[in-house]
C-alpha positions in Angstrom: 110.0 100.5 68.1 109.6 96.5 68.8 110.0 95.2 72.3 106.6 93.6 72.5 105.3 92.2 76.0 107.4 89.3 76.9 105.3 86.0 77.0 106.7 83.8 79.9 105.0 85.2 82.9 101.6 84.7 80.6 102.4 80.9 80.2 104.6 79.9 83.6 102.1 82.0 85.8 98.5 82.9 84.2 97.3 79.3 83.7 98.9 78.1 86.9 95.7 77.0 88.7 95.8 79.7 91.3 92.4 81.5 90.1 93.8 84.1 88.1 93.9 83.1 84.6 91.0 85.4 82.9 92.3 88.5 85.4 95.7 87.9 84.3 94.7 87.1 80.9 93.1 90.7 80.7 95.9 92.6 82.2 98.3 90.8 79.7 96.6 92.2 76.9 95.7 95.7 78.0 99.5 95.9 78.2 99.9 94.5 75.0 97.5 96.6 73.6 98.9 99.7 75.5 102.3 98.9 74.0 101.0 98.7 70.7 99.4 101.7 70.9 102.5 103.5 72.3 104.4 102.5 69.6 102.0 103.3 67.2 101.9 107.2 68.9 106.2 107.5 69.3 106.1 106.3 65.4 103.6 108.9 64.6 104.9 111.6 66.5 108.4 111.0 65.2 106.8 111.0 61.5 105.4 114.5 61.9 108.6 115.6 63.8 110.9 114.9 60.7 108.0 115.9 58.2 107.9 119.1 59.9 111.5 119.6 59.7 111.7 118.5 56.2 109.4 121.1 55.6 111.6 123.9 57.7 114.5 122.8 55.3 113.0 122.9 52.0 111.3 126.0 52.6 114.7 127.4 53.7 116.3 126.1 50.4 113.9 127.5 48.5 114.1 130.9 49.8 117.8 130.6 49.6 117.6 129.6 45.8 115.2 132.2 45.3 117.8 135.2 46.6 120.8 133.7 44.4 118.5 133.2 41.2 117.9 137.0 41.5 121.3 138.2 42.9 122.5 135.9 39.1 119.3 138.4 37.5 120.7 141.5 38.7 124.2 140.3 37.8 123.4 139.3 34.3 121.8 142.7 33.9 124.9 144.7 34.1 126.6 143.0 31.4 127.2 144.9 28.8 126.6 144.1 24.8 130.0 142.8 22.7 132.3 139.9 21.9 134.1 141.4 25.8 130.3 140.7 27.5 129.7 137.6 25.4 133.0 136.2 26.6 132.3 137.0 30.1 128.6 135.8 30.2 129.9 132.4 29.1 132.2 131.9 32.0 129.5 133.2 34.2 127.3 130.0 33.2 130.5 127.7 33.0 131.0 128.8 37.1 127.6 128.7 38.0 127.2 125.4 37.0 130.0 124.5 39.4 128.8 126.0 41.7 124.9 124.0 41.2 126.5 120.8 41.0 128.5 121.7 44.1 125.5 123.1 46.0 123.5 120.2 44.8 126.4 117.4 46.4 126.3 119.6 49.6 122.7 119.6 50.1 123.2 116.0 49.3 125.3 115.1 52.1 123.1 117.1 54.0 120.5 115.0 53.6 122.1 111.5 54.0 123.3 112.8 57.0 119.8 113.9 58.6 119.2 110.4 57.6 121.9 108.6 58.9 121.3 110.5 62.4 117.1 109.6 62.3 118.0 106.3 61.9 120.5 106.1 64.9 118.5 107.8 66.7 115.5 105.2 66.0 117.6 102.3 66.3 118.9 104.0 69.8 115.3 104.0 71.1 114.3 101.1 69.3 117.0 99.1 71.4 116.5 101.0 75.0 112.5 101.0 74.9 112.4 96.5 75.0 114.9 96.9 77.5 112.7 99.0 79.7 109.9 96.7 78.7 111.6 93.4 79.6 112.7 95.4 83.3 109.3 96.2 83.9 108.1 92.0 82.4 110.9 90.9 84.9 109.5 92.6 87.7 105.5 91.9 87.3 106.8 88.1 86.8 108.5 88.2 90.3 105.6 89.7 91.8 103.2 87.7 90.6 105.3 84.6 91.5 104.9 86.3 95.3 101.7 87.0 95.2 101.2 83.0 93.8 103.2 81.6 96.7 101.4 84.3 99.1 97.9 82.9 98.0 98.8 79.6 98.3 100.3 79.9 101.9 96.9 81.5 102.5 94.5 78.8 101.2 96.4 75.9 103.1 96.8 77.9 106.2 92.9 78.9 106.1 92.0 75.4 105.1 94.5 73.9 108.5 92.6 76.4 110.7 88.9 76.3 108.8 88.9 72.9 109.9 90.4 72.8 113.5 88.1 75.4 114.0 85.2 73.8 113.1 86.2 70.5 115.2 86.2 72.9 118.0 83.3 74.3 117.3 81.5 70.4 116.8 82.6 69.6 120.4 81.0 73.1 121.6 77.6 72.0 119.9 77.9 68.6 121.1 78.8 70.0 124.9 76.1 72.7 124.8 73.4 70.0 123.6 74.0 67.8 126.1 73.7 70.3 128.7 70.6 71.6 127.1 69.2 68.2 127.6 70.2 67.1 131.3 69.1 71.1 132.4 65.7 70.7 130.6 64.8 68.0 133.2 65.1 70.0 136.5 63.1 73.3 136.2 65.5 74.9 138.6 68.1 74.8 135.7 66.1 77.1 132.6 69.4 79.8 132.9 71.7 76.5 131.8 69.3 75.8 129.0 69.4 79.4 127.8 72.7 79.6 127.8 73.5 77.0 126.1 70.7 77.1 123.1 72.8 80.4 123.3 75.7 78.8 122.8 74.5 76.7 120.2 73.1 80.0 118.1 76.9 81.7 118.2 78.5 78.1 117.3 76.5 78.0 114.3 77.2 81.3 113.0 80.9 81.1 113.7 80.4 78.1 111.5 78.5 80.1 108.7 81.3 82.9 109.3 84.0 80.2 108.6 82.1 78.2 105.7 81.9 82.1 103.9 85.6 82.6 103.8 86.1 79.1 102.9 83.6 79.4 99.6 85.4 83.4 99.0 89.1 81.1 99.0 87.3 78.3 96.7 86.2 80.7 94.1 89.1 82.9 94.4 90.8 79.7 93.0 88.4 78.6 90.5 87.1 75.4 92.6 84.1 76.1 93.8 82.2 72.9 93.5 79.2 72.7 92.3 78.1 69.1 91.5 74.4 69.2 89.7 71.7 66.1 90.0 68.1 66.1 89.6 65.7 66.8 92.0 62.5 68.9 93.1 63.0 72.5 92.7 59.3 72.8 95.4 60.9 70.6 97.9 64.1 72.8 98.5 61.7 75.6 98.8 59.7 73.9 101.3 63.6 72.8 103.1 64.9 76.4 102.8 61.5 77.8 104.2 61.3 74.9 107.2 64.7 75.9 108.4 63.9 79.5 109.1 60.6 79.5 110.1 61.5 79.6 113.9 64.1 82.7 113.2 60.6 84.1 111.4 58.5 83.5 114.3 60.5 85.1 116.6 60.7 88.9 114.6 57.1 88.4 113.9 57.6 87.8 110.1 55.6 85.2 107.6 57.7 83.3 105.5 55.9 81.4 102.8 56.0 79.8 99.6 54.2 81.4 96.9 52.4 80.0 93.4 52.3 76.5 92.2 53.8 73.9 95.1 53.3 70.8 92.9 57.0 69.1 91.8 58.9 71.3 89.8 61.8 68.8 88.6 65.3 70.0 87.2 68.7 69.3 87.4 71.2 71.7 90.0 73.4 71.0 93.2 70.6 70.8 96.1 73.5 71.9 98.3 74.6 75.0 96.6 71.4 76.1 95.7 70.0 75.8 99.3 73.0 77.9 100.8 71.6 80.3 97.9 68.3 80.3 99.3 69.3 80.3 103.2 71.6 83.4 102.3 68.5 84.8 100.5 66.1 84.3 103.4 68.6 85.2 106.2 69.3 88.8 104.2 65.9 89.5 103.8 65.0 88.6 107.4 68.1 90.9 108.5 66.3 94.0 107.0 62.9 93.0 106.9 60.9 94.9 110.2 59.0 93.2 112.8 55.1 92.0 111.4 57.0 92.1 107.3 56.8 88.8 105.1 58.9 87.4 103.3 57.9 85.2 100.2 59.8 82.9 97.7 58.5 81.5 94.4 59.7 79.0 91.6 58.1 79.0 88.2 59.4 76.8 84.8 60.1 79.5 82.5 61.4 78.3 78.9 64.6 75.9 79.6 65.4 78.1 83.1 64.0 77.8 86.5 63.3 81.6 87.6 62.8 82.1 91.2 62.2 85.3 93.2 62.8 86.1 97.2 60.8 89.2 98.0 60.8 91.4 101.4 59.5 94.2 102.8 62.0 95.8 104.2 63.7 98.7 103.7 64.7 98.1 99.9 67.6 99.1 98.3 68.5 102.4 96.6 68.9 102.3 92.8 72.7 103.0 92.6 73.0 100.2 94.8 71.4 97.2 93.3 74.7 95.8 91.5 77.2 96.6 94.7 75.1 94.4 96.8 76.6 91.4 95.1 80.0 92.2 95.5 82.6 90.7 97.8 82.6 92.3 101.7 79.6 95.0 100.2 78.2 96.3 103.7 74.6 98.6 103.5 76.9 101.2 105.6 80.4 101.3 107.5 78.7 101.0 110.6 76.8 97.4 109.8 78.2 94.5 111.5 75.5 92.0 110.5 78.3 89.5 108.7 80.7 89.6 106.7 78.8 91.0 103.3 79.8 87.7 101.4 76.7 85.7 101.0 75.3 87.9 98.3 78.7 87.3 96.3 79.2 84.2 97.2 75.2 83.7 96.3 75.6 85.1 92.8 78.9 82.8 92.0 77.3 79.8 92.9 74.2 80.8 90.5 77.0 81.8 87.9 78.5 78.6 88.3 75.0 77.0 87.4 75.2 78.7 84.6 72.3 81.2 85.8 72.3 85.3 86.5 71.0 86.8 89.5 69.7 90.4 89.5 67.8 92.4 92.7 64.9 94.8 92.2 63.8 97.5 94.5 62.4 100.6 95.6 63.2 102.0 98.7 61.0 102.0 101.7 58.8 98.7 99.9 60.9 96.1 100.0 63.5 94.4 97.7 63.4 91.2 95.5 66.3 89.1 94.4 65.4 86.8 91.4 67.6 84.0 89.7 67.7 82.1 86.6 69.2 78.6 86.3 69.0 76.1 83.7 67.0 73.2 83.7 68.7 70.5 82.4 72.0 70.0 82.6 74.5 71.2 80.2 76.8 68.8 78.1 
């Protein structure tokens, strides 16, 4: 019953650098496994199958040597006493061994060919089942080679427009600040200045919009890059808090800093970890009512650093807590409010610190969204 998964596809495609190798790796050996286990089941079920009918046949034999042992009884008792009836009973034995010997060589041959025709038909299926197998190999290897070349098309044709678009959207800053700042002079001109701190707001999150799909393409690949140094776990707090505090003002919403503020050093990438903390704050401020408040906190606990965002918006239900963190996750069909990547994209960077992110909530008081990361770091 051989015809085991093939192994080319697992070493020309898995470990190809493409972002797939531990998905891959996984789907190889479920297969492998689910071969194995199908094997195991057709030689099981073909064990009982010839069990049962070796059962069918003996039974059959038996019966049939039972009725001719007392047909031979019945025979015997007819014979009469004498030298006629000794005479005759010796013949009888002389042909019924005959015949034994002769029923014995027939069952024989029986047998050997039962045997003969099991073991073509097991060498049959043994022979047509790896063909199937190495179809079915041939045909995951070509698509996986498509999908490969399709990904790759992808990532160079996002990166080519990721960054054209983002030169277009430098001169749109550049244009809009420089009409914010000749408008601001002539008090006639507050609708330019409007417009263009309006302009300024959409440029920004196209460019948030863009930098998302460029981190989802990144880790898709296995490259995110996440480069740790030391530095002062209280002054990104203070950064990440400084940056929002005008989008806080204007819903009405405190945004502080919570606990201990003196230096709490460790070693992580400042620039990861503040896109963590900015994706944080600007969640929580998305669902977080007018007059709410928002507070972060970082504590030394053991060899991690733990640090918790807490809101008090609407919170999120129970069932819900792990989907939040998944790729394009959306609180209902109906939200537009981005993309539903900087959750994901929140918890791989963590993950790529070698840290775990979890949220906690209760529905109608708020939500918190804590993260562990190491310390030092690892060698």
């Amino acid at each position: 019953m051989g015809g085991g998964l093939r192994g080319c596809y697992g070493e020309n495609v898995v470990g190809d650098g493409k972002g797939f190798g531990p998905e891959r790796e996984q789907t190889d050996e479920s297969l492998r496994t689910e071969r194995a286990n199908t094997d195991r089941a057709l030689a099981e079920r073909q064990a009982t199958v010839e069990g049962e009918a070796d059962q069918v046949v003996q039974r059959a034999r038996q019966e049939a040597d039972a009725v001719l042992a007392a047909a031979r009884d019945k025979a015997d008792g007819r014979v009469t006493s004498g030298a006629s009836a000794a005479g005759a009973r010796a013949s009888v034995a002389d042909e019924r061994v005959l015949e034994d010997e002769t029923l014995r060589h027939e069952r024989a041959a029986a047998d050997e060919a039962v045997r003969l025709e099991r073991a073509e038909s097991a060498a049959l299926l043994g022979s047509l089942l790896p063909l199937e197998r190495d179809k079915t190999d041939r045909y995951l290897l070509t698509e996986r080679v498509r999908s490969d070349d399709a990904l790759s098309n992808r990532d160079d044709f996002l990166g080519i427009v990721s960054h054209d678009l983002r030169n277009l959207l430098g001169g749109i800053v550049l244009s809009a600040t420089r009409l914010a700042k000749r408008a601001a002079a002539d008090s006639d001109k507050q609708d330019a200045v409007t417009d263009a701190a309006r302009i300024q707001r959409y440029a920004a999150r196209m460019n948030r919009l863009i930098g998302d799909l460029v981190d989802v393409a990144s880790i898709d690949a296995g490259k995110l890059a996440v480069t740790p140094a030391q530095g002062d776990w209280a002054l990104l707090l203070a950064e990440s808090v400084e940056i929002f505090h005008g989008a806080a003002i204007a819903k009405n919403i405190t945004l502080a800093i919570e606990g201990d503020r003196s230096p709490l050093l460790a070693a992580f990438d400042h620039e990861r970890l503040l896109q963590v903390l900015a994706n944080l704050i600007t969640n929580a401020l998305k669902f977080t009512p007018d007059g709410g408040h928002i507070s972060l906190r970082a504590d030394r606990v053991g060899d991690d650093i733990a640090v918790a965002i807490t809101d008090t918006g609407c919170g999120v239900p129970a069932g819900m807590l792990e989907s939040i963190f998944q790729r394009f996750w959306q609180v209902g069909t109906n939200d537009r409010r981005g993309l539903g990547l900087g959750l994901y994209i929140s918890r791989c960077i963590i993950e790529a610190h070698g840290g775990k992110i979890r949220a906690q909530s209760e529905p109608g008081r708020g939500c918190t969204i804590r993260f562990t990361v190491p310390a030092a770091i690892s060698t």
